[in-house]
Each structure stands twice: as C-alpha cells, then as structure tokens.
N, C-alpha and C positions, 0 to 999 in steps of 0.2 A: 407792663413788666420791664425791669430795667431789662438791657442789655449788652455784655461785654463783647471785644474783639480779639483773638490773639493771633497772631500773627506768626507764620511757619510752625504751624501744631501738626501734630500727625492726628487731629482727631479732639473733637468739641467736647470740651467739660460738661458740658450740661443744656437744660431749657435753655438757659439765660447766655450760653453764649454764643456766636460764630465765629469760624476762621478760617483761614487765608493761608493755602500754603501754590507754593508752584509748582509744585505736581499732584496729581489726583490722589487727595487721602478720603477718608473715610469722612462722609456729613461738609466737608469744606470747601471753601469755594476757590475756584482754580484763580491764581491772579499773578503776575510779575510783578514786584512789587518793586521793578525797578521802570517802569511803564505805568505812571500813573496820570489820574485819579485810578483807585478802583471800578470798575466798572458793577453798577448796580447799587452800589454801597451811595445812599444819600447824606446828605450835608447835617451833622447835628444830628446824628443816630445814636451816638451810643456813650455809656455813664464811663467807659473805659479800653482802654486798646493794651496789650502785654503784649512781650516780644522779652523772651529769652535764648540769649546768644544766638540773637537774628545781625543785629546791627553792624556786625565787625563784617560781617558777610557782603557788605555795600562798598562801593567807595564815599569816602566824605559826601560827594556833592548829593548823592544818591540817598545818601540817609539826612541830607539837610532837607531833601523831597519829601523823605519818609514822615518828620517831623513836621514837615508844612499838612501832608497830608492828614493827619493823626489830627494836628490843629483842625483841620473840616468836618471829618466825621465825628471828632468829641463831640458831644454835647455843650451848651455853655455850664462851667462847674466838674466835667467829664475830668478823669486824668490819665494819663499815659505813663504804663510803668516799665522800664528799659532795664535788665540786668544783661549784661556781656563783662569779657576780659577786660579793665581797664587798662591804659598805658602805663598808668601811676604801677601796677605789676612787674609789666616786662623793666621797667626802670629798676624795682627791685631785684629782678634777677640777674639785672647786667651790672649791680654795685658790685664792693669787693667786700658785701655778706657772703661767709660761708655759707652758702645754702644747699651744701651737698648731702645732709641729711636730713633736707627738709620731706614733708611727709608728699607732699604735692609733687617737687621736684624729680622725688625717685619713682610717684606714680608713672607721671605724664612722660616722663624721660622713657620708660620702658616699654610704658603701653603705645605709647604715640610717636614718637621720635624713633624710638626702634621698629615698633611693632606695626607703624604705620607710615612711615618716611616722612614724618608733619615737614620736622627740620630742614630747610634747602638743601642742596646736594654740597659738599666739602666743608661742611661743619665739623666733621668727626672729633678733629684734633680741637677744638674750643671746650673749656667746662662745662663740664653738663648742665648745668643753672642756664649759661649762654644756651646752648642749643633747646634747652626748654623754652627760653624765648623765642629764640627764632622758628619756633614749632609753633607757637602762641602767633606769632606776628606774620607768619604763610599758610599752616595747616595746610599743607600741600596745593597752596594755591586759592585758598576756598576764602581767606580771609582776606581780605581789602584794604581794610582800615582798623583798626584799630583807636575809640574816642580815650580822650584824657577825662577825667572826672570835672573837671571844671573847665574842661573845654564844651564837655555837653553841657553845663548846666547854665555856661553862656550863651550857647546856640538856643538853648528853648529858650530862656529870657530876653535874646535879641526877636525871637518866632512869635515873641507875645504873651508865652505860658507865664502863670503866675504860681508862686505856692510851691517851688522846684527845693527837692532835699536827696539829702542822701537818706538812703533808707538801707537799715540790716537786711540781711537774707532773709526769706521767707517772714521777713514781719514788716505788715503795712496795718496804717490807721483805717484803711476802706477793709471792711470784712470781707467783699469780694475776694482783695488780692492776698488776704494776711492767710500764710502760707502756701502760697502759689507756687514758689521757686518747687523744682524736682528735691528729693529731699537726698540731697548727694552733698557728702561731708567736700568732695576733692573738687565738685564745681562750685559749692561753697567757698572755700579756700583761693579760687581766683575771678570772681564775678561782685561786679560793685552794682548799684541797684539808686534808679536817677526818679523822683514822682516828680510832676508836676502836672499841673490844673490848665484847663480852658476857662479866661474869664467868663 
C-alpha cells in the first residue's frame, strides 16, 4: 500500500497516511521536527511527505534540514509538496499598491493583527497592508522565516530533487495530493505551492 506523510496535522487522513506533529495529536507521531532524523521513520518509506504552512515555522537552516530529511524518507520517484506564505507576498504588500481594500488585507488585518497582536509591537501608525506584512513575517513570534518562491525551488534543486514546479492551490498531478490544500478561499489568497520528485 502506498504511503503518505504530513507533517504538523492535527490528525491522519486516512489508511494511507501518517503524521508528525510536536505535540500529541490524535493517530500521530510525536516528533520535533527541528531534531532530526525522525525517529522510527525508515529511509525510502513513503510515495509522499505535505506540509502546509509548516515551513515559515523553521528558521532557513532548519527547513534546509527539513528538505534534506524529506529527501531520505521519499521513496525513489516520492514527492514533497510544501504550500506556506511566500516572500514574493509580503513584497507585494510592502509596494506602493493600494491594497487597502484588498479582500485578504482587511481579513487578516482585523482578525490577526488586531485580534491577535500577529503585528510586532509599534506598528500602529504604518498602513494597514505594511502591518499585514509584518503579521505575516512574525505572527507573534511563531514564524521564522519566511521562503521566496524561487528561493525554495533552488534549494530543492541544489538537495537533489528533480521535477520541482509551481503548482495552483489545491491542484496536483498526483491524485493523492489534488485537493489537499484546506479549502479556505483567504489561505488561498496568500499561500504558493512548491512539488518536487526524489530521483
């Protein structure tokens, strides 16, 4: 039976998959995923590894790990699919586009920046667009890093991976992952989506 991984799930899709969160969820396997290998998890296990809006959570060096790792447990032909907030984003909202009625913009601004202090402390006075960024690029501390779109798709092709694309939300060429993504129009609207293959 194939088998997939996904990585910070509150909880297994199904037979076919396992996953890896750091604190005790429900069927998953407890692991830091900043403390690797996995422990238990063999080399050439499995057809696929997901991770949504896990990776900004890392610092760089930490998710160049994560990627080395992903490379061991793939299978040969396996693929690793990565959706988070890209950089190419927060660049957008720090242009001088009006994006103060953007539909994202007036979400995240209210629910997360006000409603949850994402934004660093003395932002107030910056346009709202800027502090949606700066909500995006701290999240109250939670977020690390932040990849650029063709920063990660260097990094897998320098790690070895081949067959690396951009891919739309919720749609991949592997039937496992075509419609994976949560089906949420507003993490839609700032999440890019990276495939790439183990030779």
């Amino acid at each position: 039976m194939e088998q997939y991984l996904e990585i910070a799930a509150d909880r297994k899709r199904g037979s076919e998959w396992l996953c890896v969160n750091i604190k005790e969820k429900l069927d998953c396997i407890v692991a830091d995923l900043t403390n690797l290998p996995i422990s238990g998890i063999n080399d050439n296990s499995f057809e696929g590894v997901y991770s949504e809006h896990f990776i900004e959570h890392l610092y760089k060096y930490q998710g160049i790990n994560f990627f080395k790792e992903a490379m061991r447990i793939l299978k040969p032909g396996g693929t690793i699919r990565t959706c988070w907030p890209p950089y190419e984003f927060i660049e957008k909202l720090v242009s001088d586009e009006d994006l103060s009625n953007d539909q994202f913009v007036k979400f995240y601004h209210k629910r997360f920046v006000i409603g949850h202090n994402f934004s660093p402390p003395g932002n107030t006075e910056k346009r709202i667009q800027e502090q949606v960024a700066l909500g995006l690029l701290h999240q109250n501390g939670e977020h690390l890093y932040i990849w650029g779109i063709e920063e990660m798709m260097n990094t897998l092709n320098e790690l070895g991976f081949k067959d690396i694309k951009e891919c739309d939300y919720g749609i991949s060429s592997i039937p496992t992952f075509n419609g994976i993504e949560l089906p949420d129009n507003i993490r839609a609207l700032h999440s890019a989506i990276i495939e790439a293959t183990k030779p």
